[in-house]
N, C-alpha and C positions, 0 to 999 in steps of 0.2 A: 510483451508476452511473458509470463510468469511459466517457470516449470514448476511444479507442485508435488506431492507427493503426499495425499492423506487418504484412509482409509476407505470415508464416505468417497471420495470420487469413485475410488476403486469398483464399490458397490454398485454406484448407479451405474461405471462400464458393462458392469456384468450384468444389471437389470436391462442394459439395451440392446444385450441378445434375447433377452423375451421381449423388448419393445422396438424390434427396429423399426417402425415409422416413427421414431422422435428423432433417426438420425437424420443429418443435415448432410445433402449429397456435395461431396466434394472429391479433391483426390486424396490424397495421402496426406497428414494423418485423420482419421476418421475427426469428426468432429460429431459430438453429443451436446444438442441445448436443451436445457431443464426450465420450463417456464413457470412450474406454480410447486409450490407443497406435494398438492397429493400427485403429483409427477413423481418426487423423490421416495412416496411412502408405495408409491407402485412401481418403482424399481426397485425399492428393498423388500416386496411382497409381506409388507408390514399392514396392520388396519390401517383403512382410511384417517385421517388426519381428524382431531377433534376441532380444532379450526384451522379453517380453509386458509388464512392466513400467516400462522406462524405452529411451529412444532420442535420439540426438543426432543431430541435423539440421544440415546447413550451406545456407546461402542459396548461390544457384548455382551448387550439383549437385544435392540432396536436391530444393530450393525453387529451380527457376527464376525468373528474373525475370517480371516482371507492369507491361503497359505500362497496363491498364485495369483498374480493382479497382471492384466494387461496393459501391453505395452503402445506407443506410438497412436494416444487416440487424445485427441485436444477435446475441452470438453469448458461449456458456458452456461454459467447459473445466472437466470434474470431472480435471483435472491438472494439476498447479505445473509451471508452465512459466517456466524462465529463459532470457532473448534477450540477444546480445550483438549489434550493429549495427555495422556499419563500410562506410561508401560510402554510407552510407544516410542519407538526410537530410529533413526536410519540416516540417508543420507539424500541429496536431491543438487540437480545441478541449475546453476540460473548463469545466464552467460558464458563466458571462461571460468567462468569457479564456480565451485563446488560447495555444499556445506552439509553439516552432522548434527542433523536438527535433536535436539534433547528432550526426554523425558519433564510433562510439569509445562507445554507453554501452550501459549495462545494464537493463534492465527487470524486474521480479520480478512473476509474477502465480501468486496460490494459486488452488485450485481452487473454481470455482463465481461468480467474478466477473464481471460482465457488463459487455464491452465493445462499442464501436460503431465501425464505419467512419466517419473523416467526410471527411478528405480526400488529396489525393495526395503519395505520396512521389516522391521526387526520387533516381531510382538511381545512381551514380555508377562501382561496382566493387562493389558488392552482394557485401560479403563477410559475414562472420558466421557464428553459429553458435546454434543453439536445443537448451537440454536439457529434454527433458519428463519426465517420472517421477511415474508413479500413487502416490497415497495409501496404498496396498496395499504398495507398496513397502517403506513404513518404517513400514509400523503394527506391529510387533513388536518395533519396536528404541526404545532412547530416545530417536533423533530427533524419533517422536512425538511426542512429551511435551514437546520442547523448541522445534520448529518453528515455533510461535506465539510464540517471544518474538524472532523473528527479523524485526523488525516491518515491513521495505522492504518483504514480501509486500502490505501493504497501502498503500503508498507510490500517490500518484497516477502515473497515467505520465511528467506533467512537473517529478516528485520523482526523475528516473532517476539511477544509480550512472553516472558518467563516470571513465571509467579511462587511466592513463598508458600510454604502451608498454610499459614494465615488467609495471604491474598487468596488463593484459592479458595478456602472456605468461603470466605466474603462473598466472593464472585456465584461460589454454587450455590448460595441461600437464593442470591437474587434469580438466577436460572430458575431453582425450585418456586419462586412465588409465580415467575411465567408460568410454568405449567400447570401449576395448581389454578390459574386463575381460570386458562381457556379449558381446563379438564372438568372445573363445577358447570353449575348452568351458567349460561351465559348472561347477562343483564345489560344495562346500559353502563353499568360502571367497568366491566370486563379491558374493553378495548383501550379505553382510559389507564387504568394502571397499569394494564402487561405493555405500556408505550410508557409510559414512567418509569419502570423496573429496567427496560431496555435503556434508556436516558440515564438513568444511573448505575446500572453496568457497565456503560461506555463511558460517565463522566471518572470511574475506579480507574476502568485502564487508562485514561489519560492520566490521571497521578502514578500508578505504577509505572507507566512508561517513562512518565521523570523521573522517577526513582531511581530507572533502569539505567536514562542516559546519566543520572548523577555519581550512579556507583561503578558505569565506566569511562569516569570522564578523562583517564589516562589514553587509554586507547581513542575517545572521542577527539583530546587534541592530538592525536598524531594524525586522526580524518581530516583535520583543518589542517596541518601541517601538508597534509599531502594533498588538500585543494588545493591550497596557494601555489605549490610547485606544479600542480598543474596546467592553471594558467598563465602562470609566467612561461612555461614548456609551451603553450598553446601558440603562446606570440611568438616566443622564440626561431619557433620552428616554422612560425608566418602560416597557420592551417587559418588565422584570421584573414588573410588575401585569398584563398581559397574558397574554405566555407565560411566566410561570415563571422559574425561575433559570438565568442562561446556562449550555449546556451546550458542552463541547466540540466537539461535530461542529459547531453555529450560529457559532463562533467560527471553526473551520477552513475552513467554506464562506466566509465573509464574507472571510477572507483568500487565499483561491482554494489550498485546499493541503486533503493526508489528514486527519484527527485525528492520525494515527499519527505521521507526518512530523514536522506542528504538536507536537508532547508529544517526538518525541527533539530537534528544534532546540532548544526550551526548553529541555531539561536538560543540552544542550552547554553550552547559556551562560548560565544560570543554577541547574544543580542541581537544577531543580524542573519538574515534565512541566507538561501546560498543565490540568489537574484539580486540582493543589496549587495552583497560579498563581490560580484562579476561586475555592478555598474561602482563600486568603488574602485575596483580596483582601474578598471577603462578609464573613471573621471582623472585616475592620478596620472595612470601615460598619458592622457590627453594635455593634462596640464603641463608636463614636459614638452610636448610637441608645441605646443602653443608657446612655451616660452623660450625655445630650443631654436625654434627656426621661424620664418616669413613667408611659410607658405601659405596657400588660401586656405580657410575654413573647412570650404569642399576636399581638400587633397589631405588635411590630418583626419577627419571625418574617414576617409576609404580608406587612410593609412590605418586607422582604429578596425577595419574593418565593418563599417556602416555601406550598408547598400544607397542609403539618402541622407546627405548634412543636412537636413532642416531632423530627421531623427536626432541626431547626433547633437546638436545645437537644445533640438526640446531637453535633452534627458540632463545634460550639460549643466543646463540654467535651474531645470528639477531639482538637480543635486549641489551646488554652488551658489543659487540665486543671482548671479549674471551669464549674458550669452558669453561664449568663446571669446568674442572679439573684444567685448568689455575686459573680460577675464587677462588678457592680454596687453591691452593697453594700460590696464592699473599697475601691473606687475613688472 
């Protein structure tokens, strides 16, 4: 569950006191789902959408500003909606920590994420701009197919893309050619390019994002520094006899970050996501155990924390190319 804190949610909050049958009966905290476009342009009592499928919003004009935003209300968009902020400044909590999102970034959220209000921004020149665009959009193109490997969608919020002057203009031309396309008449070539323009907006932030993890790659090894102490903590402390083999998402929460994030930082700076990083490191105790002591298969297996040695044995030979037992007897 993401806590968030952006403008547009704020708004549509407030469009669902003129719309409450879109709310979703629950207890506490409210919960708001947004299923199409013109959902969002009738919560913000904006014209209707020029297409049903995608629209760009600017923070005030489209989104006027908002001196009071409510509080304790969870809220889920079934459409990827990308924010760019500028003037915009505050703070928002995700887990135990806290963070002071800046003026200048980018946010990615896919469709069906649940985020939360928690506290106040700080408006300065509240500029910006919001692209939304239903899943309908590109379910026939091979964006589909490829949109998931675009993985900031899953970036926490204080995982956001921070862009130059530069990179920003980049990014607003490409916005601008969206709207210009579904704002003329439409044609057959319409849906075609405003799904090209999107393809190569998101192909930018994935180089700025390397950009990003390149120019802090000080701080990025001290994240790998303090995976590895995690895991060795993990065994130490036997939460492997307990709960199982550490999994990626227990690693990412403990370091207050995505899985997604956590696994592309790793392989900026080390080649290897943070799933290779946990089964390396497991193959190496293993190989200690197996040449340490005469126990069966099955008992370094649970001692690794495996629920089943025929696991343990697959992933073993996966990564080494012989079983344990081999592994053992050459050594």
């Amino acid at each position: 569950m993401y806590t968030l804190f952006l403008p547009s949610i704020a708004y549509l909050c407030i469009g669902y006191r003129r719309q409450p049958s879109l709310l979703i009966e629950s207890n506490m905290p409210e919960i708001i789902r947004v299923q199409s476009i013109t959902e969002v342009h009738n919560f913000l009592g904006i014209k209707k959408p020029k297409h049903p499928l995608v629209s760009v919003l600017r923070f005030g004009e489209d989104i006027p500003p908002l001196n009071l935003l409510p509080k304790d209300i969870q809220y889920v968009m079934d459409i990827y909606q990308i924010s760019f902020k500028d003037g915009i400044s505050g703070s928002m909590g995700y887990g135990r920590s806290s963070y002071d999102f800046e003026e200048g970034s980018m946010v990615f959220i896919a469709p069906g994420q649940a985020l939360k209000l928690e506290s106040e921004e700080h408006i300065n020149n509240n500029q910006g701009w919001m692209l939304l665009f239903h899943p309908d959009l590109i379910r026939k193109s091979p964006l589909a197919q490829t949109i998931e490997d675009y993985s900031f969608f899953s970036y926490n919020v204080n995982e956001a893309l921070h862009l130059s002057e530069e990179e920003q203009t980049d990014i607003y031309q490409l916005v601008e050619k969206i709207k210009k396309e579904y704002s003329q008449n439409i044609d057959k070539h319409t849906q075609k390019l405003i799904i090209a323009n999107i393809e190569l907006l998101l192909d930018y932030c994935n180089r700025y994002y390397d950009r990003q993890f390149y120019t802090r790659t000080n701080l990025n090894k001290d994240t790998v520094s303090r995976f590895e102490t995690l895991l060795k903590g993990y065994y130490k402390s036997e939460q492997h006899l307990i709960h199982g083999l550490p999994t990626v998402k227990y690693c990412a929460n403990e370091l207050g970050m995505s899985p997604n994030y956590l696994s592309d930082l790793l392989r900026k700076e080390t080649r290897r996501n943070a799933q290779d990083h946990i089964h390396a490191y497991i193959i190496d105790r293993a190989k200690t155990h197996l040449l340490q002591s005469s126990e069966p298969i099955s008992q370094v297996a649970y001692e690794l924390g495996f629920e089943y040695s025929q696991h343990f044995s697959r992933l073993f030979k996966k990564k080494t190319g012989m079983s344990p037992k081999s592994y053992r007897n050459t050594n």
